[in-house]
VEXMAR-601398 format. One record per residue: residue number from 0; residue in one letter; x, y, z of N, C-alpha, C, O in turn. Coordinates in steps of 0.2 Angstrom, whole numbers, plus 5000, padded with zeros to 4 digits. Layout:
N
[r NUM, 'A', [X, Y, Z], [X, Y, Z], [X, Y, Z], [X, Y, Z]]
...
END
This chain:
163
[r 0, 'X', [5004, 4994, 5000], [5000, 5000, 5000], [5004, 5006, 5000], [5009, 5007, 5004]]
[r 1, 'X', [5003, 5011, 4995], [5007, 5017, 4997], [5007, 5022, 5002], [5001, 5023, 5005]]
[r 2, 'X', [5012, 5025, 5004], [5011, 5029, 5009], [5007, 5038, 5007], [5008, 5041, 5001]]
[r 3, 'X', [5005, 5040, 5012], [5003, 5048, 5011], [5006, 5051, 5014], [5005, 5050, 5020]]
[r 4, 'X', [5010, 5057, 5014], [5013, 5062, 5014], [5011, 5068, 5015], [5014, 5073, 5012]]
[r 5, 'X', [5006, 5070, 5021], [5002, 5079, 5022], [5009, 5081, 5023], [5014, 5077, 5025]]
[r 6, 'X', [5008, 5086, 5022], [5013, 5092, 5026], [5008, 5100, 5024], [5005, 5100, 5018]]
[r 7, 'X', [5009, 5105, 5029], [5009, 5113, 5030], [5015, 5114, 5031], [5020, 5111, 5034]]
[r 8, 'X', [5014, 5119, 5027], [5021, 5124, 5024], [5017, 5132, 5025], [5011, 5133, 5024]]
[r 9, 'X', [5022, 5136, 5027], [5023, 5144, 5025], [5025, 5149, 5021], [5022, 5153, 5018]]
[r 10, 'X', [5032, 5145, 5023], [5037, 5149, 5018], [5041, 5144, 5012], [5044, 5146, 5008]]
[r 11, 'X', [5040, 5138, 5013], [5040, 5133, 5006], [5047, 5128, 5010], [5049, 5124, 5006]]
[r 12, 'X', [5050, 5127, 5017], [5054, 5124, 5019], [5050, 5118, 5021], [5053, 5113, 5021]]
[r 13, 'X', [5045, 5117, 5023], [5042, 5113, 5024], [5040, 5105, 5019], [5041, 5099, 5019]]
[r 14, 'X', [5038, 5111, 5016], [5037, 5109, 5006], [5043, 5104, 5002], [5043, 5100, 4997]]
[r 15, 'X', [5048, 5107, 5004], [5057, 5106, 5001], [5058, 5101, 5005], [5060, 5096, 5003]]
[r 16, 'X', [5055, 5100, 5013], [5060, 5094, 5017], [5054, 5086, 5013], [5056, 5081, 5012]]
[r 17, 'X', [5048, 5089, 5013], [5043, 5083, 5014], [5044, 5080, 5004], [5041, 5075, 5003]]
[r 18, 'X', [5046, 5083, 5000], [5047, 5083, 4993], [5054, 5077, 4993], [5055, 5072, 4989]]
[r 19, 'X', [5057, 5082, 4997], [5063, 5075, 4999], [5063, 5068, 5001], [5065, 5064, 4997]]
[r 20, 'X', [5060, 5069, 5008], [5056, 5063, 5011], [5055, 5058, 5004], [5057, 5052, 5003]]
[r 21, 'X', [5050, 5061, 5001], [5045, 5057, 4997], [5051, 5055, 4989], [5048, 5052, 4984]]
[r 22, 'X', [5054, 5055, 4989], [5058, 5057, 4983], [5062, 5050, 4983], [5063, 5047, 4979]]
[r 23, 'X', [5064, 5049, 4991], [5069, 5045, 4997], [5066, 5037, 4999], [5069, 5031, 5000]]
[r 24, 'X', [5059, 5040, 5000], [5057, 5030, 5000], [5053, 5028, 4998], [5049, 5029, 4994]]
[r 25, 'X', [5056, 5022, 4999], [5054, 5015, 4995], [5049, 5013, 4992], [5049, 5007, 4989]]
[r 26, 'X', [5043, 5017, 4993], [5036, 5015, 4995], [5035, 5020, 4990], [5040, 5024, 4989]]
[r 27, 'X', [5031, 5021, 4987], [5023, 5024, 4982], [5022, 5030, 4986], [5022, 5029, 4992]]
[r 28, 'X', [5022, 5034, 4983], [5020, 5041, 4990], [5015, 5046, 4986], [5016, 5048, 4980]]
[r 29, 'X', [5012, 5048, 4989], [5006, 5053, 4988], [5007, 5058, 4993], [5007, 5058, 4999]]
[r 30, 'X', [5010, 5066, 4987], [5010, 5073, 4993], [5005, 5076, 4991], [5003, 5077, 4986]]
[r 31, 'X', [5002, 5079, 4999], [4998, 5083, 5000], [5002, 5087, 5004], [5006, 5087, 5008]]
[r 32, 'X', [4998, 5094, 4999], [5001, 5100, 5004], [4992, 5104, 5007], [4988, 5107, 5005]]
[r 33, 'X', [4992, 5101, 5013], [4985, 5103, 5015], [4985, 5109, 5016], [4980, 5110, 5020]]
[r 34, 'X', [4988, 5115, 5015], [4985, 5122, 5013], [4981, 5121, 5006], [4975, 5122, 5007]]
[r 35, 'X', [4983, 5120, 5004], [4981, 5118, 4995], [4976, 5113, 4993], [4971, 5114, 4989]]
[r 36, 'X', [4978, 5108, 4996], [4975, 5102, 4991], [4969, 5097, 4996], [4969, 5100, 5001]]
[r 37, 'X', [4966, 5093, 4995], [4961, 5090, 4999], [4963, 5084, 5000], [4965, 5080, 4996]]
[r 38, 'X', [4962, 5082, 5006], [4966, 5076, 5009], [4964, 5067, 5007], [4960, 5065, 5011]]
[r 39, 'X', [4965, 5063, 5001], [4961, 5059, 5001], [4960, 5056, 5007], [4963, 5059, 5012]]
[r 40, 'X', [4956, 5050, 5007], [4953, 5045, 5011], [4959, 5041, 5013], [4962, 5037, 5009]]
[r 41, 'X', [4961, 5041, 5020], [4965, 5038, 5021], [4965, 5029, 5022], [4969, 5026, 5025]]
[r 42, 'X', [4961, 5026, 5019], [4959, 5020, 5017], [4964, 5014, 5013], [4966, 5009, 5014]]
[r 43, 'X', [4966, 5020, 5009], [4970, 5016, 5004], [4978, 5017, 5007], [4982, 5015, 5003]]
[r 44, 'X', [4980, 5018, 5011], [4985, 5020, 5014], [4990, 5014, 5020], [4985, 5013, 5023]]
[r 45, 'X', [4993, 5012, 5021], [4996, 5010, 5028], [5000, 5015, 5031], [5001, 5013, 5037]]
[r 46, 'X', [5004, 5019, 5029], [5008, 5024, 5033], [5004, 5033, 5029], [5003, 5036, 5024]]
[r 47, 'X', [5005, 5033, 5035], [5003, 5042, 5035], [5011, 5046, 5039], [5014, 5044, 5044]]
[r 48, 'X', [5013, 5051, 5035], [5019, 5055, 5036], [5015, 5064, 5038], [5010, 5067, 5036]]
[r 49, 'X', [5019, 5065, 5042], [5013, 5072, 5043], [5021, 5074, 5045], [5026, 5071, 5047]]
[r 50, 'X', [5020, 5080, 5043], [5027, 5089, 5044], [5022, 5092, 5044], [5017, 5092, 5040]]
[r 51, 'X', [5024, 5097, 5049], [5023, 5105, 5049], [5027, 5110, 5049], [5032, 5108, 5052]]
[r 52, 'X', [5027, 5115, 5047], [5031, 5121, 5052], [5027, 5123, 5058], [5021, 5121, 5059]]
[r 53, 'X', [5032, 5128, 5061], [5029, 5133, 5068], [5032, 5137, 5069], [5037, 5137, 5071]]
[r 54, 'X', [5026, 5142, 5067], [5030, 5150, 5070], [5027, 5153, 5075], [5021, 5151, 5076]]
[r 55, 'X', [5030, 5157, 5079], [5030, 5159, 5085], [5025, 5155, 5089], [5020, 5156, 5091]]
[r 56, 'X', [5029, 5149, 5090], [5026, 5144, 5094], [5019, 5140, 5094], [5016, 5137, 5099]]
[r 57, 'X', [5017, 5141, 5087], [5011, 5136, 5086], [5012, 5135, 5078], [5015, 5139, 5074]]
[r 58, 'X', [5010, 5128, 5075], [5009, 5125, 5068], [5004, 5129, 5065], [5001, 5134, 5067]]
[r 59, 'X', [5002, 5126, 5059], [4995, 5130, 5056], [4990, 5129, 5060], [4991, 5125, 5064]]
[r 60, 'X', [4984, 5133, 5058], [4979, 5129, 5063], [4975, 5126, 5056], [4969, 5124, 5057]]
[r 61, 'X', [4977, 5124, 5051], [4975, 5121, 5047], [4977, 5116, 5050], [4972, 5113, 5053]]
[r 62, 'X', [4984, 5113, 5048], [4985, 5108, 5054], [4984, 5104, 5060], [4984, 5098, 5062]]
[r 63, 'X', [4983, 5109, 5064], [4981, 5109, 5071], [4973, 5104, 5070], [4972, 5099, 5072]]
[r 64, 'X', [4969, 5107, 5067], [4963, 5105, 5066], [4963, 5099, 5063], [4960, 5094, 5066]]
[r 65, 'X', [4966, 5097, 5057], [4966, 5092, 5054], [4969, 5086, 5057], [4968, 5081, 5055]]
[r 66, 'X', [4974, 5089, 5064], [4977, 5083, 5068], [4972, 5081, 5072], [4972, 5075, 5072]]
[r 67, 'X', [4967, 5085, 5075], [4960, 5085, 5081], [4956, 5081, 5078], [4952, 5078, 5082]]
[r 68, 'X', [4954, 5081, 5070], [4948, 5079, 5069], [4950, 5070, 5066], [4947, 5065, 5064]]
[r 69, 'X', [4957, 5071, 5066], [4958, 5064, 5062], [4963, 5060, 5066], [4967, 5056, 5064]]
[r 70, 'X', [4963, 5061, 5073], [4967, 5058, 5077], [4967, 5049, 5077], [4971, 5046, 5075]]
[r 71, 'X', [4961, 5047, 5080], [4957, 5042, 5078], [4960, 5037, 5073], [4962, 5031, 5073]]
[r 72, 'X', [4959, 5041, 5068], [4962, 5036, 5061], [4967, 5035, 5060], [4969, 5030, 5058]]
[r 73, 'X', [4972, 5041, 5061], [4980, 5042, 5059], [4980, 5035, 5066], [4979, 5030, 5063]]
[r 74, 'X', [4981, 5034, 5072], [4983, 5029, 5076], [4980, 5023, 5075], [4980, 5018, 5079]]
[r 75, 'X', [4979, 5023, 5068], [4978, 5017, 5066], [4983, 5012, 5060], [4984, 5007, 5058]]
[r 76, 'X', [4986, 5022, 5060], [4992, 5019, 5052], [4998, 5017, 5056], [4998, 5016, 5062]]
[r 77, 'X', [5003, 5017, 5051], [5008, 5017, 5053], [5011, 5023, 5052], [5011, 5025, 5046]]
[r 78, 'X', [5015, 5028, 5057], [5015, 5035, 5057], [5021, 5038, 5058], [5025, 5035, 5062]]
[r 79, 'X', [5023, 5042, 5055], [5028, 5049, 5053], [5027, 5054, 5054], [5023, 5056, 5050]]
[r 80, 'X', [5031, 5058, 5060], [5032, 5063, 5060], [5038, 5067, 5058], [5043, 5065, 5057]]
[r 81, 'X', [5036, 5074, 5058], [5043, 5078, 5056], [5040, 5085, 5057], [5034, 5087, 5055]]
[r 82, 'X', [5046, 5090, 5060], [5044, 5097, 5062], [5050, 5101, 5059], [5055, 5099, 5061]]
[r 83, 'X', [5049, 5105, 5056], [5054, 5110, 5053], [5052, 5115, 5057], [5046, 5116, 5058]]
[r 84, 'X', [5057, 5118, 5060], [5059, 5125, 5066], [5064, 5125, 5068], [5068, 5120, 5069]]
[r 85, 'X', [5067, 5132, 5069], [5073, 5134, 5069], [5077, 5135, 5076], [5083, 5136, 5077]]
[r 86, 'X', [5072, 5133, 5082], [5075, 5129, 5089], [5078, 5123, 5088], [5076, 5118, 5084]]
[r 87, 'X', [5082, 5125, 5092], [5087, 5117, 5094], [5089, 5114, 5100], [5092, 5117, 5104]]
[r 88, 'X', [5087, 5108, 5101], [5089, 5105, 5109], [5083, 5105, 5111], [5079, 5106, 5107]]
[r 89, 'X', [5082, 5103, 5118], [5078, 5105, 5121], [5071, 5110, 5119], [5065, 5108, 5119]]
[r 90, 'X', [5073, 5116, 5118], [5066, 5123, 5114], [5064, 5119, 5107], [5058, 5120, 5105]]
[r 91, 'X', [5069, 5115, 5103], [5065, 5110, 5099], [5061, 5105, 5101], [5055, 5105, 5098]]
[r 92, 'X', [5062, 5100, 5106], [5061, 5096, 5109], [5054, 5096, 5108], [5050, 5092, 5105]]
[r 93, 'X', [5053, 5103, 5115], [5047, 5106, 5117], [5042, 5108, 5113], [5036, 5108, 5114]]
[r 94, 'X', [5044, 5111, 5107], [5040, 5113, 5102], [5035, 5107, 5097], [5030, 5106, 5094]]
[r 95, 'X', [5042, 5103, 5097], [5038, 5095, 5095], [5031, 5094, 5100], [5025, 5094, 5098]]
[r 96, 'X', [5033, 5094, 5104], [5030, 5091, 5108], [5023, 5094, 5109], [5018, 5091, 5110]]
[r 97, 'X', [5022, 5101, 5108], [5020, 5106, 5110], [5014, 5105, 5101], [5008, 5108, 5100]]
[r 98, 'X', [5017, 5102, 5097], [5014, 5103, 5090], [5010, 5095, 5087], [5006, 5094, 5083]]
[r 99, 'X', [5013, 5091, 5091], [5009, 5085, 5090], [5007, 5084, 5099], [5009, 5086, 5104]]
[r 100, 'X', [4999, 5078, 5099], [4998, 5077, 5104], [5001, 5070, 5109], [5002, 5065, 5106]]
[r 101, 'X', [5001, 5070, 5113], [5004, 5065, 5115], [5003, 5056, 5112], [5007, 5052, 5112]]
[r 102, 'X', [4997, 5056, 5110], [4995, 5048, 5109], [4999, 5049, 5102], [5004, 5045, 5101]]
[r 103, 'X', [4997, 5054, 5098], [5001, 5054, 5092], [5009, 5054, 5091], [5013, 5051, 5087]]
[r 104, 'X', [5010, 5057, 5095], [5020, 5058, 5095], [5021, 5050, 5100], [5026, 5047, 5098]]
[r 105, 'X', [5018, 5048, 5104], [5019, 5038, 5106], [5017, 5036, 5099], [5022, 5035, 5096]]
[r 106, 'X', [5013, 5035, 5096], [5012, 5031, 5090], [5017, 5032, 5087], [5018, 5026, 5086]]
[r 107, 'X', [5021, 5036, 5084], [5024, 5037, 5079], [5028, 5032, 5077], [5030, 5029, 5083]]
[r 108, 'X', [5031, 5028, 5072], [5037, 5023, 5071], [5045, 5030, 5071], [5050, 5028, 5073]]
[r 109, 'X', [5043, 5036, 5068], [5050, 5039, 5067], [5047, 5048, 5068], [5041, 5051, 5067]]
[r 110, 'X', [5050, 5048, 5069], [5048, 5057, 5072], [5056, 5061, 5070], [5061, 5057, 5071]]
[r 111, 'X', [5056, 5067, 5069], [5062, 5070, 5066], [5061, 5079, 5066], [5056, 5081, 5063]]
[r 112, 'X', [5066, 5082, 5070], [5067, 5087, 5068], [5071, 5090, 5066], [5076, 5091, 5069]]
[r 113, 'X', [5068, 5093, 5060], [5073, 5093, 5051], [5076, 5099, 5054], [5082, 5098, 5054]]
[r 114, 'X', [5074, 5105, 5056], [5078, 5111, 5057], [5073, 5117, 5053], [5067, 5117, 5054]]
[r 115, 'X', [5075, 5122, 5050], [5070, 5124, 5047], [5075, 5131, 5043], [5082, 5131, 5043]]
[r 116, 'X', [5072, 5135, 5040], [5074, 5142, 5035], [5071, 5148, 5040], [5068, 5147, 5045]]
[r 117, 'X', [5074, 5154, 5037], [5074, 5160, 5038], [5075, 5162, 5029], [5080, 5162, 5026]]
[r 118, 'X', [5069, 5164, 5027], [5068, 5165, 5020], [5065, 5171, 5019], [5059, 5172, 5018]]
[r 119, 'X', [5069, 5176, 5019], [5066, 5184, 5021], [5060, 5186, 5013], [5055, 5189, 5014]]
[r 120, 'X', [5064, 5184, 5007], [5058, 5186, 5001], [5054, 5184, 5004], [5049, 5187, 5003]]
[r 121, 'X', [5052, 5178, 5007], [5046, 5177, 5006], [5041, 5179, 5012], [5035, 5178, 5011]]
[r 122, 'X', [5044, 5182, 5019], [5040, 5185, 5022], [5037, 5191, 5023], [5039, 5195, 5019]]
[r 123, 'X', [5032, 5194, 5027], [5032, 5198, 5026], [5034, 5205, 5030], [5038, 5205, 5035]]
[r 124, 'X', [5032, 5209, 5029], [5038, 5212, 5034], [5036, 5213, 5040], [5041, 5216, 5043]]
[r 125, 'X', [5032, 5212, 5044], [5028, 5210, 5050], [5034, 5205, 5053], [5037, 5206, 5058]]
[r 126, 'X', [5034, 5201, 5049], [5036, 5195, 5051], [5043, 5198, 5050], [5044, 5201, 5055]]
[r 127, 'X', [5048, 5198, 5045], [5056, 5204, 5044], [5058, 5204, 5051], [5062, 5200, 5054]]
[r 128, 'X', [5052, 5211, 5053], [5053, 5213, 5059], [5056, 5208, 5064], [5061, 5207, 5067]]
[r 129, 'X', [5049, 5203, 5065], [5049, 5201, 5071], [5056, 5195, 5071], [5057, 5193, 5077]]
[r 130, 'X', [5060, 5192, 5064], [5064, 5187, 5065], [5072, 5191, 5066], [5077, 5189, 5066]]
[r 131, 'X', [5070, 5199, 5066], [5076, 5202, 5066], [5076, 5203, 5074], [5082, 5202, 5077]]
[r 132, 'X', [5070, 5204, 5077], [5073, 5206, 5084], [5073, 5200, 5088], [5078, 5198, 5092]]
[r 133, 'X', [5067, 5196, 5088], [5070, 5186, 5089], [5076, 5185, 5090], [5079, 5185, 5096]]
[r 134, 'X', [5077, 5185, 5084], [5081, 5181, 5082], [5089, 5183, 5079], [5094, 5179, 5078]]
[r 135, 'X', [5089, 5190, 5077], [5093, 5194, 5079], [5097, 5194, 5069], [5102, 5197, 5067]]
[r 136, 'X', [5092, 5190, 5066], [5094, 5190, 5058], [5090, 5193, 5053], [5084, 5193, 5053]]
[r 137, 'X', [5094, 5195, 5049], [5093, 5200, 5045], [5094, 5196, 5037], [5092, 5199, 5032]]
[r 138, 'X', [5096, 5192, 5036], [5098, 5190, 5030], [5097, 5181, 5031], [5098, 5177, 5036]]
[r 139, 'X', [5095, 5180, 5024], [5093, 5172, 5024], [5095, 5167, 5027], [5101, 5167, 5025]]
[r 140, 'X', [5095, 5163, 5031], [5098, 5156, 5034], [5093, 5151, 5033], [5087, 5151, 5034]]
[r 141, 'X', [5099, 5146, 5031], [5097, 5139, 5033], [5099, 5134, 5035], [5104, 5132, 5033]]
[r 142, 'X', [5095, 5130, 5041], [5098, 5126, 5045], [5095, 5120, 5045], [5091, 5117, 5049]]
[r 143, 'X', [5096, 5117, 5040], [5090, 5112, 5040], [5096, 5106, 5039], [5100, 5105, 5035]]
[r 144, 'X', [5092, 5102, 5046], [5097, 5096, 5048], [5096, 5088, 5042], [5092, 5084, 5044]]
[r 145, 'X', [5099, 5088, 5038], [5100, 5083, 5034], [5101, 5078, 5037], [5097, 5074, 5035]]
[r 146, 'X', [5105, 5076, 5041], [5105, 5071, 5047], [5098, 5067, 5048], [5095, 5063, 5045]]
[r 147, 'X', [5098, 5071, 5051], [5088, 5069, 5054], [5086, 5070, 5049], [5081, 5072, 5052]]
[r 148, 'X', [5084, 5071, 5043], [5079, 5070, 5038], [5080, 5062, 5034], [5076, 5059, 5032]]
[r 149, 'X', [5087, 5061, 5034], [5091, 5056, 5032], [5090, 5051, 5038], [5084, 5049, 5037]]
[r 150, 'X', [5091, 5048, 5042], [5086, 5046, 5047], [5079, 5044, 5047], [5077, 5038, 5047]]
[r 151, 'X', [5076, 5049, 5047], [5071, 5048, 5048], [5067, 5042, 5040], [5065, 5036, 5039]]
[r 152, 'X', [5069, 5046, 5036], [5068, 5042, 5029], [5072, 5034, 5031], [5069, 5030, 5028]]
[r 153, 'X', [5076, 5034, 5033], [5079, 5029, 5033], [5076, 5022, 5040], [5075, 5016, 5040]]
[r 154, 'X', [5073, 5027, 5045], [5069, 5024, 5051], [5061, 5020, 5045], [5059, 5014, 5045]]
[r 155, 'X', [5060, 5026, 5041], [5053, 5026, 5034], [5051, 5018, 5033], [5046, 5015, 5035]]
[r 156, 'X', [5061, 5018, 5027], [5061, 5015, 5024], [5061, 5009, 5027], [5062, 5005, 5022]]
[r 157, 'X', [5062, 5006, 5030], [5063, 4999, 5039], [5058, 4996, 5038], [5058, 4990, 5036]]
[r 158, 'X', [5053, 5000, 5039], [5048, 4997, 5043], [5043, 4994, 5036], [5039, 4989, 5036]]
[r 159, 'X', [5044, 4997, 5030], [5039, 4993, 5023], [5041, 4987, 5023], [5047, 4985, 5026]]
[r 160, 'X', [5038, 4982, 5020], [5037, 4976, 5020], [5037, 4975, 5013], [5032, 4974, 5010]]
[r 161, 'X', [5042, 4976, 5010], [5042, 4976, 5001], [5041, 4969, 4998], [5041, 4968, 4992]]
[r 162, 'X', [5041, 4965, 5002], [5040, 4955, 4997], [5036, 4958, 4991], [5034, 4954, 4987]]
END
C-alpha cells in the first residue's frame, strides 16, 4: 500500500523537506500540501507522514485542526512525524511536543526534527521585523538538519514490508 505524505508549509521549507522525504522512500507516496490540496481517504494508505512548520510557537491551525479531527484514524496507520523549526535542543524538543499530541507523538514509528529556514523574500515584513529582533537576523539562513531527515527516511524505509 502506498504511503501519504500531508505536510503545512509557510514559507516553502516545509514543502522542500517533505518533497525530499518522498523522493527517498521506497514505497509509492502521495503529497499533499494541505494548505492547497484536499486530503484523500486515508483508506487506501498503511503509513501516514505528517510535517509542519511553527511560527512563534504554534503550527498552522490548518493543521492543528486536521490533527484533532483525524486523530482516531491516523493511530491506526503506521505513522511519521517531522517538524521544521529553527530551535534546537531542548526549545525544539518542546516545540515538537508542544505541535503534536501525545498519543500521536507515542504512536509514531519515526519522528524528526529537520531544522527549518529563515527565507526573508518570502515573508512579510511583520514577520522581517519580528525574525530580526527574535532572532537577531537579517539576512537568509538555513539550518536544515540533513542528518535527521536522512534518518528519519531511513527509520521510513525499515519498517515497509516490500515482498
Amino acid at each position: 500500500m502506498p504511503t501519504l505524505l500531508i505536510y503545512s508549509t509557510k514559507h516553502g521549507t516545509t514543502e522542500k523537506i517533505a518533497l525530499d522525504i518522498s523522493k527517498n522512500l521506497l514505497d509509492e507516496v502521495k503529497v499533499v500540501n494541505l494548505e492547497k490540496e484536499r486530503v484523500p481517504s486515508f483508506h487506501h494508505y498503511e503509513t501516514i507522514i505528517i510535517g509542519t512548520s511553527i511560527h512563534m510557537g504554534k503550527i498552522p491551525k490548518k493543521m492543528d485542526k486536521f490533527l484533532q479531527r483525524n486523530e482516531r484514524v491516523i493511530l491506526t496507520k503506521r505513522l511519521g512525524l517531522f517538524l521544521c523549526c529553527m530551535k534546537e535542543g531542548e526549545e525544539a524538543k518542546l516545540q515538537f511536543e508542544s505541535s503534536f499530541s501525545s498519543p500521536i507523538r507515542g504512536h509514531a514509528i519515526s519522528q524528526a526534527l529537520c531544522g527549518g529556514e529563515f527565507i526573508f523574500s518570502k515573508m512579510n515584513f511583520l514577520e522581517r521585523k519580528i525574525i530580526h529582533k527574535v532572532a537577531g537576523e537579517k539576512n537568509d539562513l538555513s539550518a536544515i538538519n540533513k542528518e535527521n531527515i536522512d534518518n528519519f527516511i531511513n527509520e521510513i524505509n525499515s519498517t515497509y514490508d516490500l515482498c
